[in-house]
ZATOR-945819 format. One line per field, with one value per residue (C-alpha): residue in three letters; x, y, z; residue number from 0. Coordinates in steps of 0.02 Angstrom, whole numbers, plus 50000, padded with zeros to 5 digits. Each point is the difference from the previous one (the first is absolute). Example, Ala and Ser with C-alpha at 12.3 -4.5 7.8 and 13.67 -1.06 7.14 Angstrom:
# residues 2
code	[ALA:SER]
east	[50615:50069]
north	[49775:50172]
up	[50390:49967]
pos	[0:1]
This chain:
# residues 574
code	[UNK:UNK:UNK:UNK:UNK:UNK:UNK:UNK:UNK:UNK:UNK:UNK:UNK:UNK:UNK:UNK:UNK:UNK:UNK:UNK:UNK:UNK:UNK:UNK:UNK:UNK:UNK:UNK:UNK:UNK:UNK:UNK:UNK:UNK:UNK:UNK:UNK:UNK:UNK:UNK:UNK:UNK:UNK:UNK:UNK:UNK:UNK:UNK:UNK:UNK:UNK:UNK:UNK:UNK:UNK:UNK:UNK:UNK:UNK:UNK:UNK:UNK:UNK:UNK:UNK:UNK:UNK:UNK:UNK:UNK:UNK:UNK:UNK:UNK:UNK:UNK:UNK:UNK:UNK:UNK:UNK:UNK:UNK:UNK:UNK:UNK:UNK:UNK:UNK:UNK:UNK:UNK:UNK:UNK:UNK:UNK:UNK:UNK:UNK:UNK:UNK:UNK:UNK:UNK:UNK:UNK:UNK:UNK:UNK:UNK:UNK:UNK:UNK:UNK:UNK:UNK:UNK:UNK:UNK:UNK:UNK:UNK:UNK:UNK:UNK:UNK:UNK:UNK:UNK:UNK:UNK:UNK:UNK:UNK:UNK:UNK:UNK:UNK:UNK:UNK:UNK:UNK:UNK:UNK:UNK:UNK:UNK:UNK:UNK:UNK:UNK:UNK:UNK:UNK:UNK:UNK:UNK:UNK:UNK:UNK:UNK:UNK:UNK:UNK:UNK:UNK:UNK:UNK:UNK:UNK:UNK:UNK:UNK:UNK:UNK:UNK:UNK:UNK:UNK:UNK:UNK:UNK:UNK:UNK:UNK:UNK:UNK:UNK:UNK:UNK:UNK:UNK:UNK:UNK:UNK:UNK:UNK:UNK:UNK:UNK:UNK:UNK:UNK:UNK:UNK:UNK:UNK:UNK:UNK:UNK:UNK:UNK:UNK:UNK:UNK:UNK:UNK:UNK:UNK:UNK:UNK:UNK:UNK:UNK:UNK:UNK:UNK:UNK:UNK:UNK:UNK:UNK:UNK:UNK:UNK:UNK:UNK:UNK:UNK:UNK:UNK:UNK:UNK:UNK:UNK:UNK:UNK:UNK:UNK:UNK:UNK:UNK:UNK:UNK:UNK:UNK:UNK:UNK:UNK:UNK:UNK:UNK:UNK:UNK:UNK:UNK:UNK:UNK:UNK:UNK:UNK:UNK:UNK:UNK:UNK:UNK:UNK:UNK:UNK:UNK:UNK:UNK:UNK:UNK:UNK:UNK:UNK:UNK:UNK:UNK:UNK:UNK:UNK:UNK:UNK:UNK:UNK:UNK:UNK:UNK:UNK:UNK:UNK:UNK:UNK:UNK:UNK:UNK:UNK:UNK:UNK:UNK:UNK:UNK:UNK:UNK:UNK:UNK:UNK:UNK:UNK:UNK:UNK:UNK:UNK:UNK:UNK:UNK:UNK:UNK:UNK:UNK:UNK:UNK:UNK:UNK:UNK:UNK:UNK:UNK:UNK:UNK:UNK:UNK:UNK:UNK:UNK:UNK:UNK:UNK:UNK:UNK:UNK:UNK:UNK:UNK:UNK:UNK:UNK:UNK:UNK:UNK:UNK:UNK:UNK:UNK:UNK:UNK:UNK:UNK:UNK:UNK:UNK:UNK:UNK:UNK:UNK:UNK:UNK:UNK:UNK:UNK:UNK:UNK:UNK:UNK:UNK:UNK:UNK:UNK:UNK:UNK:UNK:UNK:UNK:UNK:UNK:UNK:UNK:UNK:UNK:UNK:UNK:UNK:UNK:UNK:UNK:UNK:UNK:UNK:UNK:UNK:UNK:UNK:UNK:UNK:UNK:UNK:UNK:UNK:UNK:UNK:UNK:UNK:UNK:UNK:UNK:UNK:UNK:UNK:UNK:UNK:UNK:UNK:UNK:UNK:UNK:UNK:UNK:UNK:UNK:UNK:UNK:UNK:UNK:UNK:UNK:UNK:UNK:UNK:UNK:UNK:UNK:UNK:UNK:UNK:UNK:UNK:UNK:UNK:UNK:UNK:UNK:UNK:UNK:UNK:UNK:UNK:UNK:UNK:UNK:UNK:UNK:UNK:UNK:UNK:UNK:UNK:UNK:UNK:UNK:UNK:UNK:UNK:UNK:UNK:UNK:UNK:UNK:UNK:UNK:UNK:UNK:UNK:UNK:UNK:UNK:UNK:UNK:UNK:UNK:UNK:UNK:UNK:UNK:UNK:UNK:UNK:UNK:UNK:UNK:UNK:UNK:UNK:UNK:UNK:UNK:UNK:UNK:UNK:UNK:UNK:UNK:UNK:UNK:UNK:UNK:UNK:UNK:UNK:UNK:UNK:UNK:UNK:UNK:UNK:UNK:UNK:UNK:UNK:UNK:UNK:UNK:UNK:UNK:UNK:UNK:UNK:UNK:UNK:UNK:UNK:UNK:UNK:UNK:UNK:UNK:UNK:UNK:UNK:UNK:UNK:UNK:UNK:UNK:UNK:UNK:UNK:UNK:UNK:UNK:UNK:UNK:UNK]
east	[49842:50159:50023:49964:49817:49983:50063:49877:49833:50058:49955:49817:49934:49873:50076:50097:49822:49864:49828:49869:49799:49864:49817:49958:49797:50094:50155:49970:49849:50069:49859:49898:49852:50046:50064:50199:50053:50166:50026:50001:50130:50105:49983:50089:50125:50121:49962:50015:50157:50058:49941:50144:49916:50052:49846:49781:49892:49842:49842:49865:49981:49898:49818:49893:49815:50091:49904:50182:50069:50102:50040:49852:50046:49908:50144:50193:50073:49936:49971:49846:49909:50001:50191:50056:50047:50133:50083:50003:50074:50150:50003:50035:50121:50098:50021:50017:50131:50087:50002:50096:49828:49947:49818:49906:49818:49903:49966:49821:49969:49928:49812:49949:49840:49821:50002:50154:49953:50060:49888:49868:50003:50055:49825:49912:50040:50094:50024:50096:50194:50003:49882:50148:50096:49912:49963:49801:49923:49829:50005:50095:50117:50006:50146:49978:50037:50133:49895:49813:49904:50026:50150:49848:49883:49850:49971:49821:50071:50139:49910:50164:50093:50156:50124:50070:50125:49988:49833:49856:50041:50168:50020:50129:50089:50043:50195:49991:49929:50168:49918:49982:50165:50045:49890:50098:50156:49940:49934:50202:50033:49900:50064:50190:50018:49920:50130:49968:50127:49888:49864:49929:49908:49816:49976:50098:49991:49852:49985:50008:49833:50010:49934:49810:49973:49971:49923:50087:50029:49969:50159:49985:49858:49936:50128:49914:50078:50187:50118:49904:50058:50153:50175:49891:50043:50069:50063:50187:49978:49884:50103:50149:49908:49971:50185:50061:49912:50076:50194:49972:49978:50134:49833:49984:49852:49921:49872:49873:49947:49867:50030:50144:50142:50195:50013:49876:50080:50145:49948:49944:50181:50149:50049:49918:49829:50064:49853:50009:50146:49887:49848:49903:49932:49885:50089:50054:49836:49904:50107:49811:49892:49963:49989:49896:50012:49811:50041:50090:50119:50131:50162:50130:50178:50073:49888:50043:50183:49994:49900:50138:50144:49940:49994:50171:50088:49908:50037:50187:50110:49840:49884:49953:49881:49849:49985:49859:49887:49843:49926:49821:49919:50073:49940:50129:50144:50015:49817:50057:50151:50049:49906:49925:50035:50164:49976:50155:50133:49896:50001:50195:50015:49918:50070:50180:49935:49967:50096:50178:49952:50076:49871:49924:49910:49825:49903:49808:49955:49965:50093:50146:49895:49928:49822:49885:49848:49833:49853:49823:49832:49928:50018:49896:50151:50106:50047:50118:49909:50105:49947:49816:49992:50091:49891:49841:50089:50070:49974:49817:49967:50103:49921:50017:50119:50121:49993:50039:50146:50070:49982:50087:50137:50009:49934:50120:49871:50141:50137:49901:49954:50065:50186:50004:50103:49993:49875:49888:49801:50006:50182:50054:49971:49865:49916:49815:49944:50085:49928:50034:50029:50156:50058:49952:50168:50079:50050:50115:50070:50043:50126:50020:50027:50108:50123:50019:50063:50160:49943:49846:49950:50017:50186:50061:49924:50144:50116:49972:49971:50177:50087:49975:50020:50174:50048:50063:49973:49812:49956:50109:50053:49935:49869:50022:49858:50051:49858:49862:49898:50031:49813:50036:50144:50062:50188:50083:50177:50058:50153:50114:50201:50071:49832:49851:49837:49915:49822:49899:49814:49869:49848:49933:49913:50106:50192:50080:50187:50085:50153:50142:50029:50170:50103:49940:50055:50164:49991:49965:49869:49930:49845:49945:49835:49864:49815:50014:50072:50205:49976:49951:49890:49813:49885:49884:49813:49855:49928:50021:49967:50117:50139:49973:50026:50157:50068:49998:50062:50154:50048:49978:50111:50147:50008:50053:49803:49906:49890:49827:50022:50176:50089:50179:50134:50173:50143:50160:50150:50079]
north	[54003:50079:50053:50195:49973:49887:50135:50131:49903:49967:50185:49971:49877:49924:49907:49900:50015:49839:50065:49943:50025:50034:49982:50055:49949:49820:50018:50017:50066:50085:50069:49866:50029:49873:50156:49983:50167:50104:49940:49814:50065:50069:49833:49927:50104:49887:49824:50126:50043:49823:49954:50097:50116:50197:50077:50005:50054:50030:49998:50141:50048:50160:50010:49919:49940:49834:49976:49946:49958:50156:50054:50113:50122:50151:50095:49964:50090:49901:49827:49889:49971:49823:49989:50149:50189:50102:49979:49798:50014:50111:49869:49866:50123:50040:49818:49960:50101:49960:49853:50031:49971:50112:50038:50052:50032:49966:50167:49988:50146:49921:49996:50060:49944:50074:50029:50116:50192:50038:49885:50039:50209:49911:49946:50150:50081:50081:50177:49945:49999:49808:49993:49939:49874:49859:49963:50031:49979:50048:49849:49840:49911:49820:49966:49829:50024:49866:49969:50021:50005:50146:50164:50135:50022:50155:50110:50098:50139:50031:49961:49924:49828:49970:49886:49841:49879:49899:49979:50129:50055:50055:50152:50035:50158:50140:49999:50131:50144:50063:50017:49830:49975:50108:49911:49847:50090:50044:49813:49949:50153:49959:49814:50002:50188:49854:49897:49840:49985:49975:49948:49845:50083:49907:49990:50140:49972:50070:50160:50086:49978:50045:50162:49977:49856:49868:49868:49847:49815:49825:49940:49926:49942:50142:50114:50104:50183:49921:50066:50193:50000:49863:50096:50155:50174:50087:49864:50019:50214:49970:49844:50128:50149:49840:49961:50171:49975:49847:50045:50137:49847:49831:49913:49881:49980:49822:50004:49864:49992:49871:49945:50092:49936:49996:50123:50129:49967:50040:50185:50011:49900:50081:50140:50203:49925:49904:50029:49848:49898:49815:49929:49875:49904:49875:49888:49861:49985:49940:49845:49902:50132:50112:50175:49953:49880:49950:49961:49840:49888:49882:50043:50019:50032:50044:50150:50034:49983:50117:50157:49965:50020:50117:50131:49934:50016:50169:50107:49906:50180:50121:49969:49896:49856:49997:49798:49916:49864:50039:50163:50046:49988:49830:49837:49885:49947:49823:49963:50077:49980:49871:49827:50003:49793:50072:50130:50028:49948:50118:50136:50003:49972:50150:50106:49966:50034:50181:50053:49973:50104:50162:50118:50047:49866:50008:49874:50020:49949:49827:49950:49974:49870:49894:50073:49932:50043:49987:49922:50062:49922:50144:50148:50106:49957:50103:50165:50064:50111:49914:49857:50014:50091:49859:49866:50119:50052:49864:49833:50009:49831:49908:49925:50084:49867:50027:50195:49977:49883:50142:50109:49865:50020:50216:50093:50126:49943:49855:50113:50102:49876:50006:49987:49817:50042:49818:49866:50087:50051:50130:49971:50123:50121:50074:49943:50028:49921:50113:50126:49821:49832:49920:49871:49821:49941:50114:49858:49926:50171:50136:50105:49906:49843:50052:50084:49840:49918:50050:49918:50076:50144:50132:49952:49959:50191:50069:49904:50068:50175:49967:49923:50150:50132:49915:50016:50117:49890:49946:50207:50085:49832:49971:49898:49862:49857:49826:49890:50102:49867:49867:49990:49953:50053:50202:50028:50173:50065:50160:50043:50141:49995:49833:49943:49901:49919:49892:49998:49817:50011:49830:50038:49802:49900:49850:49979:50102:50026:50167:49998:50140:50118:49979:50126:49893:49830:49928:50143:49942:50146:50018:49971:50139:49958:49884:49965:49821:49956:50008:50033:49789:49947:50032:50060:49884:50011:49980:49905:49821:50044:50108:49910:49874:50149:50049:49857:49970:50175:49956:49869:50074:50130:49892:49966:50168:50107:50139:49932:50103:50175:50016:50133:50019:50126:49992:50131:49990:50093:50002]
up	[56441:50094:50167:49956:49935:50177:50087:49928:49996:50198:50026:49936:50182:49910:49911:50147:50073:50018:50053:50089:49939:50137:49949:50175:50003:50004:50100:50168:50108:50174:50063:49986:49888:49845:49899:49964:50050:50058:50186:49920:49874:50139:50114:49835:49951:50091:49899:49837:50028:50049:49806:49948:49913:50000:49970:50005:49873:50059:49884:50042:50176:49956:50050:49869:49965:49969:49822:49951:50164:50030:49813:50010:50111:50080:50095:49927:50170:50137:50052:49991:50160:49998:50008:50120:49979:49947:50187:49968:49824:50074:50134:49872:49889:50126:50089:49818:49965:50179:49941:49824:49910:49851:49994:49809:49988:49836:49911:49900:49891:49856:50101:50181:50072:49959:50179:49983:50034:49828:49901:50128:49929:49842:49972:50070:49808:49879:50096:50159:50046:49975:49836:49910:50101:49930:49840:49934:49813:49948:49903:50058:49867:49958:50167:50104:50187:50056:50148:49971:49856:49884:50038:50025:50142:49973:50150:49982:50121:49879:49831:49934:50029:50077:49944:50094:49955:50151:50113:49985:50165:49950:49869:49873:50066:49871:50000:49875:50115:50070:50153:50025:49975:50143:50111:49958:50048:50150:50061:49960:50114:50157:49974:49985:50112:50135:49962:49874:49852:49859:49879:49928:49876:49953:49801:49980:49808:50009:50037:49836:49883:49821:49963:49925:50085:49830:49988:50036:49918:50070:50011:50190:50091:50108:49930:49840:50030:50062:49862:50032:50182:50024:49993:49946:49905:50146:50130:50004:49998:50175:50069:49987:50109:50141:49973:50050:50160:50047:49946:50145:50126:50008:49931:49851:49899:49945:49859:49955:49803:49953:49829:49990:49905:50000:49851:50085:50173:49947:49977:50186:50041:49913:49878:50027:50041:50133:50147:50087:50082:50000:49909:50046:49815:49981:49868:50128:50070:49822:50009:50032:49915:49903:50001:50191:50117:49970:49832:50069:49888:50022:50109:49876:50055:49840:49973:50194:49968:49844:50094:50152:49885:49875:50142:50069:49839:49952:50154:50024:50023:49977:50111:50157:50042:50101:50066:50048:49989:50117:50052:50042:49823:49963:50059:50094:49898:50088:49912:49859:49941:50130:50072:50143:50009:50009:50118:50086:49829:49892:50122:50037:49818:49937:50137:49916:49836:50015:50156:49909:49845:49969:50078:50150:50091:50087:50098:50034:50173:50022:49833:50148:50070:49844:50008:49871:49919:50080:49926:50071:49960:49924:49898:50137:50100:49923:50026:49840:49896:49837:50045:50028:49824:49929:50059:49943:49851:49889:49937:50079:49865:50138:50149:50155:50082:49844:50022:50190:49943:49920:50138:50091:49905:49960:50142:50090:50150:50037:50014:50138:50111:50193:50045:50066:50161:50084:50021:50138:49942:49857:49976:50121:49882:50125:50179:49919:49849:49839:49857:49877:49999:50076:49876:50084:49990:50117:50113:49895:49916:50130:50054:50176:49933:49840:50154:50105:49826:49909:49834:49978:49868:50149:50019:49819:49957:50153:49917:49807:50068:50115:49844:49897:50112:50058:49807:49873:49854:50052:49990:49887:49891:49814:49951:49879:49951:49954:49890:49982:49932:50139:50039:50171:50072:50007:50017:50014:50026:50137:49948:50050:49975:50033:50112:49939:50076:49885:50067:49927:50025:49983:49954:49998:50093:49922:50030:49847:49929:50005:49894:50063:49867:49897:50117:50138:49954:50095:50116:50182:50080:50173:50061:50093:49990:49977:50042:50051:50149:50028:49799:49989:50142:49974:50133:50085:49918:50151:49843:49933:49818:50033:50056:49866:49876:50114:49994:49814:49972:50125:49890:49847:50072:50046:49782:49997:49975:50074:50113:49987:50031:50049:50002:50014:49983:49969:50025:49894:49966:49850]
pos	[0:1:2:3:4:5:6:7:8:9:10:11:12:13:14:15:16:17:18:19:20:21:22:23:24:25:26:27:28:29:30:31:32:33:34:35:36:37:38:39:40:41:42:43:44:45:46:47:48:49:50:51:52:53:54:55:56:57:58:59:60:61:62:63:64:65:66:67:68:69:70:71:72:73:74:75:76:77:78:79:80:81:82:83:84:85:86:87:88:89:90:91:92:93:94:95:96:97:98:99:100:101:102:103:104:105:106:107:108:109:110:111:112:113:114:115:116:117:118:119:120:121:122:123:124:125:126:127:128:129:130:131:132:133:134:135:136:137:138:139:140:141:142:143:144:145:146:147:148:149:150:151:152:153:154:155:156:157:158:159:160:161:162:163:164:165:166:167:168:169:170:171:172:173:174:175:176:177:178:179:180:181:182:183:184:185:186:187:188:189:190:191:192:193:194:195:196:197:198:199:200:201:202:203:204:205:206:207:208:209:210:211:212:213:214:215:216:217:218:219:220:221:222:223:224:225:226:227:228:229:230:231:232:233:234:235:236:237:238:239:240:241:242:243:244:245:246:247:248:249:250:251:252:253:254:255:256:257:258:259:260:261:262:263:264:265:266:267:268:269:270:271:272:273:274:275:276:277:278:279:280:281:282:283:284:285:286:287:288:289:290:291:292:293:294:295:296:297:298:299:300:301:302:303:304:305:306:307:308:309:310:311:312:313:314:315:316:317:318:319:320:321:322:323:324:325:326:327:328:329:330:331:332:333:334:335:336:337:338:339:340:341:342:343:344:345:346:347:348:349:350:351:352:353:354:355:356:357:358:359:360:361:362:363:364:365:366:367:368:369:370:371:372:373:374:375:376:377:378:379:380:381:382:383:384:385:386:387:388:389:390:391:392:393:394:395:396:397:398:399:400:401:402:403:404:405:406:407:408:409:410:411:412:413:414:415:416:417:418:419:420:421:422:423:424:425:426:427:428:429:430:431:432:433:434:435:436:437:438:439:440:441:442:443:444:445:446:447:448:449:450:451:452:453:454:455:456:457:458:459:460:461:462:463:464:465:466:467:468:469:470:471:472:473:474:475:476:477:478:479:480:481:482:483:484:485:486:487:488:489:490:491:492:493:494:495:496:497:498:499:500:501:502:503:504:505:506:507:508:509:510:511:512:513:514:515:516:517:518:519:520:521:522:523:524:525:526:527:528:529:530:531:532:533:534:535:536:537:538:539:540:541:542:543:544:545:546:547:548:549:550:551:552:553:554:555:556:557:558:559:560:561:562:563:564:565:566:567:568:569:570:571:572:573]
């Protein structure tokens, strides 16, 4: 890549960019009623910014029934009760933006809320001005909702069904009314004429159902009717009206797509149908599933490693990355992906693994901190509609303790628990007990403590986020993979010019060998960074198991191997 194509992406500021996700019902309650909200998010703007990060995305901060905890929502131009008003929000935009913060909203157009006004005439029947922004059927078709049950729900008042994809209390909208469309246009309107600079865009994909609505085929669990409405007949033609709205505005648009993959995205990424500038895909996060996270299997990192660079080599000069390993519908990666016996190794060690890719990076709140997931006693305890139609839905031959297990291990319920603040009662999330449980190990993972200690998770994320923002190579560099098969080690190259950072991953608990690649050897690089202290020293372990394991990794280390988790990354110039 030469200095001229630097040069150009440069103008596009996302892609310099690292952003920061808010699921505000868990970030920070301000006005003290156990509800994270706007005046908490405001309190905090200051410790976001110290992360190093450029930017927030906030999920849904509309009003909503909360059926889907705020991605059914009943007014797209204001703001939900429980977190503020409109005067709070440009409180926090414009401290935000004082502050050199971008600020994007999540755009949800495939569904409102049944609650909405429109689905609320909708219903009334077929001779009414909004008759014909949702979608209704005499008759329903064969569809499975991904959320609950079946895709059709009968209202008597109507006489007809609607369709859902999602949760009954969230209906399909009908993107092919043109009117519709011009309502969407005009929810970008009020947002970015307020002043936010752009869109995460919820399963955008999805928008466009095949004419006739067919029946579908089994070829996922809960998804019968997928292939009729994923990446549908008229998606790119209505993603293009949306993107005429946002080239009016300095705005940039970031689309999810479930199931979506790199040949498809690449339609929404480059070439005449380009609509989107990011996508968010779901490749990376089947590395210990499959097709869901309830259908649990072995962590592999070789199929994580091949979804990682399949998107890195496939965009390399077309498109651009969306990174990330956590967000609000994944459960934490440290349980997944990670060991939470090696909490603090795995932690640093997965931060490094996705931050130096060639993409945009974004960190979930509380991913900064090592939050893990939580396991509750019962399924009554949770509160994710996925998860609750899981548990009722499949593998009922199981015992109950074995579905909860599962639970354990898939529901987005552990990415929404409280912010753990510091080691005060409820975390400090909130002064009165909070809408959920705080995850019992607050005390020993917490923002409060992570600051008072320069080797902890907290710190090691300033320092990747620092690292590639200080470099050239680490945003605009290619991307190169070095033995894909290693089952536990990942290695990748950032090159640009005469620079290079080899970036060497662990993925064991056991002391492992990473050979250099050939362009490597008898070449002397720096260290600029490692997650073990002064890149040989271990940090102390409160526990003597622990320390034993330390210890054994410390010597194993000093024959030349990875001790468990390590990370480290090396700059050279050639």
């Amino acid at each position: 890549m030469d200095e001229k194509v630097v040069e150009s992406e440069g103008r596009n500021w996302y892609k310099r960019m690292s952003f920061y996700q808010i699921w505000i019902r868990s970030f920070a309650d301000g006005n003290g009623d156990g509800i994270g909200d706007l005046y908490g998010v405001y309190d905090k703007l200051e410790y976001i910014k110290s992360l190093g990060v450029d930017g927030i995305w906030f999920s849904p901060i509309y009003p909503s029934p909360n059926a889907d905890f705020g991605y059914d929502i009943s007014d797209y131009k204001d703001i939900h009760p429980d977190y503020g008003d409109l005067d709070q929000f440009k409180k926090v935009l414009t401290k935000a933006h004082e502050m050199g913060l971008k600020v994007i909203m999540d755009l949800v157009v495939n569904h409102t809320s049944d609650e909405h006004p429109w689905f609320i005439e909708s219903r009334k029947g077929k001779d009414n001005p909004y008759s014909d922004y949702y979608i209704w059927r005499d008759k329903p078709n064969n569809w499975d909702s991904l959320f609950e049950g079946k895709a059709w729900e009968y209202v008597p008042e109507r006489g007809q069904y609607y369709l859902h994809i999602f949760a009954k209390k969230q209906p399909d909208l009908n993107m092919d009314n043109p009117k519709v469309r011009e309502e969407v246009k005009s929810i970008m309107r009020f947002w970015l004429d307020m002043g936010v600079d752009g869109f995460r865009e919820d399963v955008i994909n999805f928008i466009s159902k095949e004419e006739g609505l067919p029946d579908g085929l089994a070829f996922l669990p809960a998804a019968k009717g997928m292939s009729h409405y994923k990446d549908g007949p008229h998606i790119h033609e209505y993603l293009a009206e949306f993107r005429k709205v946002c080239e009016e505005y300095d705005c940039f648009q970031l689309g999810e797509g479930p199931m979506t993959t790199v040949k498809s995205a690449m339609k929404y990424l480059t070439g005449p149908t380009k609509s989107l500038d990011m996508m968010f895909s779901f490749d990376h996060m089947m590395a210990d599933c499959l097709y869901t996270e309830y259908v649990h299997r072995p962590f592999s990192l070789v199929k994580l490693k091949k979804a990682f660079s399949k998107w890195q080599y496939a965009l390399a000069g077309r498109g651009w990355n969306a990174l990330y390993l956590e967000n609000h519908d994944h459960p934490r990666i440290i349980s997944r992906y990670g060991s939470e016996f090696f909490w603090r190794e795995s932690g640093t060690m997965l931060a490094a693994c996705y931050i130096f890719q060639r993409g945009t990076p974004f960190v979930y709140q509380g991913q900064e901190i090592g939050m893990t997931n939580i396991r509750l006693m019962s399924i009554d305890q949770y509160v994710d509609v996925s998860s609750i139609t899981n548990y009722n839905t499949y593998h009922l031959k199981e015992d109950p303790e074995r579905r909860l297990h599962r639970i354990h291990l898939s529901s987005r319920d552990s990415a929404r628990t409280p912010m753990q603040w510091d080691g005060s009662e409820n975390a400090g999330f909130s002064k009165v007990k909070p809408w959920f449980y705080v995850n019992p190990n607050y005390k020993k993972i917490n923002v409060a403590k992570e600051e008072e200690n320069r080797d902890s998770i907290l710190w090691f994320y300033r320092k990747c986020l620092a690292l590639r923002k200080s470099s050239e190579t680490l945003i605009y560099g290619d991307y190169t993979e070095y033995f894909p098969k290693d089952k536990n080690i990942y290695m990748y190259e950032r090159s640009l010019g005469k620079e290079s950072y080899l970036i060497i991953c662990s993925f064991s608990r056991l002391p492992v060998r990473a050979h250099k690649p050939e362009k490597f050897r008898g070449r002397k690089g720096e260290l600029v960074l490692c997650n073990y202290r002064d890149g040989a020293g271990i940090a102390k372990s409160e526990r003597a198991l622990e320390q034993v394991e330390y210890k054994l990794a410390e010597l194993e280390h000093r024959k030349g191997l990875l001790r468990p988790f390590e990370t480290r990354v090396y700059r050279y110039a050639f």
